[in-house]
C-alpha positions in Angstrom: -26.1 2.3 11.5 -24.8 6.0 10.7 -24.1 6.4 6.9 -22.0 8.6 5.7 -22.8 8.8 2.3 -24.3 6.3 -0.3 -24.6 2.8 0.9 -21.4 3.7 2.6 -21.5 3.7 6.3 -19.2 5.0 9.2 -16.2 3.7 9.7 -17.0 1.2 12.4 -20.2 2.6 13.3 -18.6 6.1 14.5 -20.5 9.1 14.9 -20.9 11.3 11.1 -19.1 14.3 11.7 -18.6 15.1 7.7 -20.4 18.0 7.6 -19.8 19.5 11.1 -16.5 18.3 11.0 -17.4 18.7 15.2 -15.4 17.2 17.5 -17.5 17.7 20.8 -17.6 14.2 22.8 -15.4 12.8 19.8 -11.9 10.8 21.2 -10.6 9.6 17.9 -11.4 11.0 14.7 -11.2 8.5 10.9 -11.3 9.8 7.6 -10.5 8.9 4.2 -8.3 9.8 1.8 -9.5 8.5 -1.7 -6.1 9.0 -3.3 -3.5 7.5 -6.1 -1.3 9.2 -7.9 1.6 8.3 -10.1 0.9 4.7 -10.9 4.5 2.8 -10.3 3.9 -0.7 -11.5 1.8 -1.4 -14.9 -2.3 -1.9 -13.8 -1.3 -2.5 -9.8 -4.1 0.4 -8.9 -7.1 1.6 -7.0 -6.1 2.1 -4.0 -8.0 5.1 -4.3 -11.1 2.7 -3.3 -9.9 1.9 -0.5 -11.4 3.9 2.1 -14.8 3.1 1.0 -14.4 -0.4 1.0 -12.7 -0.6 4.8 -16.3 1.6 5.8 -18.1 -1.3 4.2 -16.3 -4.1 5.7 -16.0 -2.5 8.6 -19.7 -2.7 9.6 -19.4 -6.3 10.5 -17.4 -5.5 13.6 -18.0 -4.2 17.2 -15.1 -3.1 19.4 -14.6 -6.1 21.8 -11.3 -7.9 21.7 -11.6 -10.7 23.9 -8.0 -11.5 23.2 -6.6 -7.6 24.5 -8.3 -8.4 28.3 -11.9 -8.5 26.9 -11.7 -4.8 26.0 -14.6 -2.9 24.6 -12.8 -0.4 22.4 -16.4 2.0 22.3 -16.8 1.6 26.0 -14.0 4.2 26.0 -13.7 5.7 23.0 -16.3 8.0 21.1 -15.2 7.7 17.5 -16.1 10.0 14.7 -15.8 9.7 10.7 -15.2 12.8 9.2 -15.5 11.4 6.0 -12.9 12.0 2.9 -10.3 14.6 1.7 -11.5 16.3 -1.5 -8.8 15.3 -3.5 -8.6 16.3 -7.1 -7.6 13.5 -9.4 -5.7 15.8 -11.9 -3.5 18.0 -9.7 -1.3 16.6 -7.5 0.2 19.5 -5.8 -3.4 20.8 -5.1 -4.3 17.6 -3.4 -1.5 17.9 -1.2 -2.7 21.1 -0.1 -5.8 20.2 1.0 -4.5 16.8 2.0 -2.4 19.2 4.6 -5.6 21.1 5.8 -7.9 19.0 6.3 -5.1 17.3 8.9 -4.3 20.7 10.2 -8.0 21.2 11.1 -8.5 17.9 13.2 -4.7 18.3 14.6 -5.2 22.0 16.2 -8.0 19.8 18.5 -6.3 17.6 20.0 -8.2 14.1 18.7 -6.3 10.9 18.1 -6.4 10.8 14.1 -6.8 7.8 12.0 -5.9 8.2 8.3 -7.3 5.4 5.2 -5.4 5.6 2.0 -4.7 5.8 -0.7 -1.7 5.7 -1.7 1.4 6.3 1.1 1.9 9.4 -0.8 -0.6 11.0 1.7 2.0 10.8 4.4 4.2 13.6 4.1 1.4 16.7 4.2 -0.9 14.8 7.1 3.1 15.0 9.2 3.6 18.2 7.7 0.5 19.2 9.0 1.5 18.1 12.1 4.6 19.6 12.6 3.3 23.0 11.7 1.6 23.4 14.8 5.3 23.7 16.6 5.9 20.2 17.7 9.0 18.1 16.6 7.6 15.0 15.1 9.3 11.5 15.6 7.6 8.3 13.0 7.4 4.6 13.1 7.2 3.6 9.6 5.6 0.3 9.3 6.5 -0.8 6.0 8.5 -3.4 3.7 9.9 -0.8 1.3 11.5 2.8 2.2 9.8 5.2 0.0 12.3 7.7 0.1 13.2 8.0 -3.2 13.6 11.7 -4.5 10.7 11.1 -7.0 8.8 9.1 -9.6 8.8 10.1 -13.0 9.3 13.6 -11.6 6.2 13.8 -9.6 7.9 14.4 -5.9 5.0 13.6 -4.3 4.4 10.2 -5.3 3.9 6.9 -3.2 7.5 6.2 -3.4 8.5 9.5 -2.2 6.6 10.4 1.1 9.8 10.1 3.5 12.4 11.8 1.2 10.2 14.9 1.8 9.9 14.1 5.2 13.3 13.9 5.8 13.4 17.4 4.3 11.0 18.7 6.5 12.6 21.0 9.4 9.7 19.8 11.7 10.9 15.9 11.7 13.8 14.8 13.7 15.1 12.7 11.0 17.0 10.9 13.6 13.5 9.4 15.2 12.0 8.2 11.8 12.4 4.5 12.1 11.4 2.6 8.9 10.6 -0.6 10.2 9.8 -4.1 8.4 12.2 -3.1 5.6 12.6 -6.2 3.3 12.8 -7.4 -0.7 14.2 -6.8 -3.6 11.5 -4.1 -4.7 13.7 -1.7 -2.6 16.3 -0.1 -4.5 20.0 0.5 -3.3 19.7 4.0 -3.5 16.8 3.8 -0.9 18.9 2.2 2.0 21.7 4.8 1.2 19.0 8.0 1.4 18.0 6.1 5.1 21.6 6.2 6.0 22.7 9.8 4.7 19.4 11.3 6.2 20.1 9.4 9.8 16.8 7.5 9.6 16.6 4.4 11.8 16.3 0.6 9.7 14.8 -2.4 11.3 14.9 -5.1 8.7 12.0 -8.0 8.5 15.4 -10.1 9.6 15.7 -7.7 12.8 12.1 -8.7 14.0 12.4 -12.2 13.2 15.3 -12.8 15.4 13.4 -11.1 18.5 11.9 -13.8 21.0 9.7 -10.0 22.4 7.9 -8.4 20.2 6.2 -6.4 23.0 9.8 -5.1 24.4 10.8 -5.0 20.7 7.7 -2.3 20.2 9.0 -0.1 22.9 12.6 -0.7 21.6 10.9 1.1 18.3 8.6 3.4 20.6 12.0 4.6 22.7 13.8 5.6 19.2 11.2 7.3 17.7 10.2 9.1 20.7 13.9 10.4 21.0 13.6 14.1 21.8 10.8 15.1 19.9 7.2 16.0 20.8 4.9 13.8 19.4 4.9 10.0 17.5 3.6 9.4 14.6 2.7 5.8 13.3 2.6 4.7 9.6 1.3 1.8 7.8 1.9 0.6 5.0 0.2 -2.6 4.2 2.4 -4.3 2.5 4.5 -4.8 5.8 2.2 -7.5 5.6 3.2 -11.0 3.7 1.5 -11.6 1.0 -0.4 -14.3 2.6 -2.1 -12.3 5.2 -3.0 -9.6 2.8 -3.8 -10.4 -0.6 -5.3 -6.9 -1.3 -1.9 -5.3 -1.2 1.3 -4.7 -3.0 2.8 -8.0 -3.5 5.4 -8.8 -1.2 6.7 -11.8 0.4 8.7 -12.6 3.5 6.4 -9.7 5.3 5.1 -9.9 8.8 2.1 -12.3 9.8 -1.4 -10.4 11.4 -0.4 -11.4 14.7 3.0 -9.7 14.9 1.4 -6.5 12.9 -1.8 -6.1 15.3 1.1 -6.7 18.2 3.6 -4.1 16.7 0.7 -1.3 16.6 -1.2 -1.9 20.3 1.9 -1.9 22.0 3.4 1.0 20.0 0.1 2.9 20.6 0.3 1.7 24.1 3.9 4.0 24.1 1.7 7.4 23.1 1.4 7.8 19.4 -1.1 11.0 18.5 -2.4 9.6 15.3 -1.8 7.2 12.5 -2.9 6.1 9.1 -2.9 2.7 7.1 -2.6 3.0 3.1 -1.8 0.7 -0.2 -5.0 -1.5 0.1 -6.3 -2.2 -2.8 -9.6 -3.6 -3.6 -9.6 -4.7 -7.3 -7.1 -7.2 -6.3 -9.2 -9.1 -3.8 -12.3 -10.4 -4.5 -12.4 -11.9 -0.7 -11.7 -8.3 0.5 -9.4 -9.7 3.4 -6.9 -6.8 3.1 -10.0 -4.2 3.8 -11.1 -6.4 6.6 -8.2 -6.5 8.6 -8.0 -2.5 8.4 -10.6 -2.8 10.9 -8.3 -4.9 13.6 -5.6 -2.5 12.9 -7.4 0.2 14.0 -9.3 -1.2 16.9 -6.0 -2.8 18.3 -4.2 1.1 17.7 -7.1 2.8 19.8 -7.1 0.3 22.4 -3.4 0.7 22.5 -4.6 4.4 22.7 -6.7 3.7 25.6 -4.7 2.0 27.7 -2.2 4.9 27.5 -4.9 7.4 27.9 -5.8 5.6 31.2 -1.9 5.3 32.6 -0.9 8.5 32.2 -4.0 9.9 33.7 -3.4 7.5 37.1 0.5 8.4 36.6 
């Protein structure tokens, strides 16, 4: 088993490309960002762990999924880990920066890009990055809350905050971010009038529930987002999630179950998405580390969503 540093080992076995930061033979490239900032609820915190512990629980996995046509995700794919941002504890905006960079470097070649939070914060500069090479960006937002409000105690780049800056970003069609899951009362009004005003897309937890497809209702969300722009973006929040299926997480009921999560992302990667991340998991809050577990499903039902699109366009 590859380490990458520590006891800590590869993301799901994948190739250590931390120090090369190489991407020759590499498909899909993982790497962590160890990152919290502004603290919005009391002692909730540490998701800043949570990239190392998803590398540690992922080393129990392989990448068959009888259940998705008895794939073997590494049949397929070569993955890399390119291990984490160098974030700096004490300086926000500085973080961004390199947050923004370290994207930008794995964006200008082309990889599919998986992103482990931290805190959703970490959003806006891995887009940003994205949309500074040219391309008009279109996002699915997996998530139960918005977090689009203008700031948090004046930091503007706090968890809460991600897609009010992306909204201000001229690279985004504002029109193709769909915020998706929305539910509970730890939104605040102002945040579904900042959706509105901006012309984001909302698709309450109410608005899946009363679909009999998910799999049409994926490419319902795929076919908004994708809405005269270049590329898709897919973020996940884990507290999309209920409670019950991830106990590592913010704490929020009335969210979506693992099956209709894992179905949401293969068939929106199935669409054409170029990269992703999955944030808020927090370790400290779950001894059982289920939350961290189940990062590892997400991301092998994303890249063989990834696959299977790889393989149709290529015979289309």
């Amino acid at each position: 088993m590859e380490k990458l540093y520590g006891n800590t080992p590869c993301f799901l076995n994948a190739k250590n490309i931390a120090k090369s930061k190489s991407t020759e033979g590499i498909d899909a490239v993982v790497y962590g960002i160890p990152w919290e900032g502004a603290v919005t609820w009391g002692d909730y915190t540490g998701c800043e762990l949570g990239p190392k512990v998803m590398r540690l629980c992922s080393a129990r996995y392989s990448g068959y999924l009888p259940e998705l046509d008895h794939i073997d995700v590494f049949e397929h794919i070569r993955l890399g880990d390119a291990g984490d941002v160098d974030v700096v504890p004490a300086d926000v905006d500085e973080t961004m920066r390199r947050i923004e960079r370290f994207a930008a470097e794995f964006w200008k070649k082309g990889t599919f890009l998986i992103g482990l939070g931290g805190d959703h914060g970490v959003t806006y500069p891995i887009v940003k990055a994205l949309a500074n090479k040219g391309k008009k960006v279109g996002i699915i937002h997996l998530d139960a809350h918005y977090d689009n409000l203008p700031h948090h105690e004046g930091d503007p780049f706090a968890r809460c905050s991600p897609f009010k800056r992306l909204y201000e970003l001229e690279g985004v069609r504002n029109e193709s971010i769909v915020h998706a899951g929305i539910h509970g009362p730890r939104n605040k009004p102002e945040s579904g009038r900042n959706a509105k005003e901006a012309g984001a897309v909302t698709i309450t937890i109410n608005d899946i529930r009363e679909q009999r497809d998910l799999k049409g209702y994926a490419a319902h969300m795929y076919k908004l987002a994708s809405q005269d722009v270049d590329e898709v973006y897919l973020s996940i929040c884990s507290d999309v999630l209920d409670y019950a299926f991830n106990p590592g997480g913010p704490v929020d009921g009335n969210g979506l179950s693992s099956y209709e999560l894992l179905t949401f992302v293969h068939e929106i990667c199935k669409q054409g998405v170029v990269g992703m991340d999955f944030v808020e998991v927090y370790p400290q809050q779950d001894p059982s580390q289920f939350s961290a577990h189940l990062a590892s499903t997400v991301v092998l039902y994303a890249l063989a969503g990834h696959i299977w699109n790889e393989k149709n366009m290529v015979s289309s």
